[in-house]
C-alpha positions in Angstrom: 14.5 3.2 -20.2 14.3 5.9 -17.5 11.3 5.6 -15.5 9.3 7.6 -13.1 7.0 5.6 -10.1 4.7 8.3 -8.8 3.1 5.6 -5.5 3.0 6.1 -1.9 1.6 2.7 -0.8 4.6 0.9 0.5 4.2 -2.7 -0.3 3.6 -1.7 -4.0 6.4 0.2 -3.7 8.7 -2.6 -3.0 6.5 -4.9 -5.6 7.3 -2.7 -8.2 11.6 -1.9 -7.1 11.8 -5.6 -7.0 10.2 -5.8 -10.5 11.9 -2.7 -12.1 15.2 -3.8 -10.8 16.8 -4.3 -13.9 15.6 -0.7 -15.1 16.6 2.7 -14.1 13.7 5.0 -11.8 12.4 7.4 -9.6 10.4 7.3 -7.2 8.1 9.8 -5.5 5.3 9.2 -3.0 3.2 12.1 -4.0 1.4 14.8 -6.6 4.0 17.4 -5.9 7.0 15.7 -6.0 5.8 13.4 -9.1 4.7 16.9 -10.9 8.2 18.6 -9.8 10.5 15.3 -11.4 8.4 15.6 -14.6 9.2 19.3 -15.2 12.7 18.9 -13.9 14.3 14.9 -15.6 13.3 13.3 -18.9 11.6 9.7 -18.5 11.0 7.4 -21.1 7.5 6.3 -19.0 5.7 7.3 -15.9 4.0 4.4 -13.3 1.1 6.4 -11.9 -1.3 5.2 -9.2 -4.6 7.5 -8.9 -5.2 7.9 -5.5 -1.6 10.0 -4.1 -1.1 12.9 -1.1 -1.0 16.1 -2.1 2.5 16.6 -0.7 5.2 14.1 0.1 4.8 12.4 3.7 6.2 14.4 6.8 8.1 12.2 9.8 4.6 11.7 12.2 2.5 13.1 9.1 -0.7 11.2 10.2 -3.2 14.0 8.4 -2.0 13.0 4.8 -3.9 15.0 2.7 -4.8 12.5 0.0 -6.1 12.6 -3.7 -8.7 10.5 -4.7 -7.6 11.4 -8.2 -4.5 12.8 -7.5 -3.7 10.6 -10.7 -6.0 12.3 -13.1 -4.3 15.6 -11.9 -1.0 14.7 -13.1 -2.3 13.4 -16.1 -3.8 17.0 -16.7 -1.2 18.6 -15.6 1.0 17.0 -17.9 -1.2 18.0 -20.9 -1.7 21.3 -19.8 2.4 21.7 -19.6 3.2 19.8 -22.7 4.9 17.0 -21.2 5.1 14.3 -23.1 5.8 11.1 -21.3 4.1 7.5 -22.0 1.9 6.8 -18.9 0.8 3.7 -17.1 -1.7 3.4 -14.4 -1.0 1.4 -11.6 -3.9 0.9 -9.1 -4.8 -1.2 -6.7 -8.9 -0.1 -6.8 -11.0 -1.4 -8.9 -14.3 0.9 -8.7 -13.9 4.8 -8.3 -17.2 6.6 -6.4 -17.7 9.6 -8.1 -20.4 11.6 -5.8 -23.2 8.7 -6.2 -21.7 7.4 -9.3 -19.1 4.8 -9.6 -16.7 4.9 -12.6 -15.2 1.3 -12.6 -11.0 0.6 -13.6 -12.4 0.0 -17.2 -14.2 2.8 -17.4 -11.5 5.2 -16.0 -9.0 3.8 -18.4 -11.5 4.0 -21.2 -11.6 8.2 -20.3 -8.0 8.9 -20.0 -7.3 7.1 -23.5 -9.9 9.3 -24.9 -8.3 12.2 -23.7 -4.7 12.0 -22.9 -2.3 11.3 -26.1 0.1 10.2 -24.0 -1.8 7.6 -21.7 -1.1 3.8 -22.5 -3.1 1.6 -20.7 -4.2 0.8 -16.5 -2.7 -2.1 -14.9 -4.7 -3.6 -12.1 -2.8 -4.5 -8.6 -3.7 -7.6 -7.5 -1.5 -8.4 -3.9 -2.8 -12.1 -4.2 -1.6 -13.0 -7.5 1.0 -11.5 -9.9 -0.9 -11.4 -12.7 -0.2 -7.3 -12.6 3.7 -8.4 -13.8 2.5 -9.9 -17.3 0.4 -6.8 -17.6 3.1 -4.9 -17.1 5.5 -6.1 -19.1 3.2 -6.6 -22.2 2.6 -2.6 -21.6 6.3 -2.1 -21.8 7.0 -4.0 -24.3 4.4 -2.2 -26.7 6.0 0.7 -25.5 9.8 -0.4 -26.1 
């Protein structure tokens, strides 16, 4: 299985080589590039966290200019440009403040099911326990 990893955070990063190691992936840290290896490689499933820069990180880059749902972007990006890859969300955020609102990790998953074909499930990044792994590989398995 060829997989994508749009994530910038580092330490998810590594948590998620260490657990892919065994599989063959990309990585990119942000919308741009993760948008530019969909149109450009085939991938049998795409890791997405929500919350990704605009634009991939320049050396002493400290005015990243992040996405709060730079996730959802792909996502309709993807549908807009017919590319059809199974995707899983991988976030480390649990509540998502929408103006006054808050759209919780359910919820969010709940709305990109509805309207994304393509869209799988979210799996919650938990750095104190490694629950996310199980989640992970029940997702890939229903996938495989």
């Amino acid at each position: 299985m060829k997989i994508l990893i749009i994530e910038d955070d580092k330490i998810k990063i590594e948590k998620l080589k260490s657990f892919l190691k065994n599989h063959d992936f990309d990585l990119t840290e942000s919308f741009q590039s993760g948008l530019d290896a969909l149109r450009n490689n085939k991938y049998d499933l795409l890791i997405l966290d929500m919350t990704i820069p605009l634009w991939e990180k320049e050396n002493n880059d400290i005015n990243q200019n992040y996405e709060q749902f730079g996730g959802e972007k792909i996502l309709r990006e993807m549908k807009r440009k017919k590319i059809i890859v199974p995707v899983i969300l991988f976030t480390m955020f649990d509540k998502f403040p929408i103006g006054h609102d808050v759209l919780t990790f359910e919820q969010i998953s709940a709305k990109y099911k509805e309207n994304f074909d393509f869209y799988i499930d979210a799996v919650y990044y938990d750095s104190r326990n490694d629950d996310w792994k199980n989640n992970l590989l029940k997702l890939f398995k229903s996938i495989s």
